[in-house]
Every structure is written in C-alpha cells, then in structure tokens.
C-alpha positions in Angstrom: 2.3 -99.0 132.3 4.9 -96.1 132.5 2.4 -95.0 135.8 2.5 -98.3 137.8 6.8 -98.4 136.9 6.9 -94.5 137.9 4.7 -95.3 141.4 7.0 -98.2 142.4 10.1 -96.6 142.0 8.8 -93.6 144.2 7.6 -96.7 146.2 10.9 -98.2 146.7 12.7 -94.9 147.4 10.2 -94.5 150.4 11.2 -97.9 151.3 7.6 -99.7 150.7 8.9 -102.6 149.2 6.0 -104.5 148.9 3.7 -101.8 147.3 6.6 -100.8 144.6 6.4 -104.9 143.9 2.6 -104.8 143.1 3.2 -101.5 140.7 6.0 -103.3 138.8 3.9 -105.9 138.6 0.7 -104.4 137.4 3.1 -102.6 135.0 4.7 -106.2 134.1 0.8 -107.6 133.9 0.0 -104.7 131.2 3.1 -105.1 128.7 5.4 -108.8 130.0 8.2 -107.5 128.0 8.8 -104.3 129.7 12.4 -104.5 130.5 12.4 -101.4 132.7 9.6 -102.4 135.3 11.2 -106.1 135.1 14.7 -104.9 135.9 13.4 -102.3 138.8 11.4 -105.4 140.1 14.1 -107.2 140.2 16.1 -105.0 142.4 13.3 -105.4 145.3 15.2 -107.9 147.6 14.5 -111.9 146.6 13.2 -112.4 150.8 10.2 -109.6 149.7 9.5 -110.9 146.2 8.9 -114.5 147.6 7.0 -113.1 150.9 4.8 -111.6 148.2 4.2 -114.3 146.3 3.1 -116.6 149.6 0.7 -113.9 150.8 -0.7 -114.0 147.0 -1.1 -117.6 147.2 -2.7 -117.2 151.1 -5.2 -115.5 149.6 -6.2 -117.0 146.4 -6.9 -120.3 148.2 -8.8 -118.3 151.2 -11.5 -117.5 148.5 
C-alpha cells in the first residue's frame, strides 16, 4: 500500500498524472480507507481523474 502511495507521489512530482492516479488507486484498491493515498489522489486535477476513468471504461467494454 505505503509502495503504490510512495510511487505516485514521485509520480506526480515528475508530472505523470495519470500513472501517480493508477498507484493511488492500487493503494486505494488494497486498504479503501487510506486517507493519505485518497487525499494525494485527490490533488491529481478532476479533468485527469475523469479522463482516467473513460479510458478505464473504453477498455473494459473492448474485451
């Protein structure tokens, strides 16, 4: 958990916003209630959080 939160801050800091948003959430995935990988998450800009989830989607119903 700590890992994935660790790798998407480096992640943001290196201005890969969309990587550091599949750490937090593999760290969210692993424990839902960890408040520190849910509040760095939530820092990533709402525009690449929802750009993220539409890709997600994309591919879930190319399968």
């Amino acid at each position: 958990m700590g890992v994935s939160r660790n790798r998407g801050v480096a992640l943001t800091f290196l201005d890969r916003q969309e990587e550091a948003l599949a750490s937090f959430n593999a760290a969210i995935a692993l424990k839902p209630d960890y408040d520190r990988a849910i509040a760095q998450r939530d820092k990533i800009p709402k525009s690449e959080r929802l750009r993220r989830q539409h890709h997600h989607r994309e591919d879930r119903t190319s399968e």
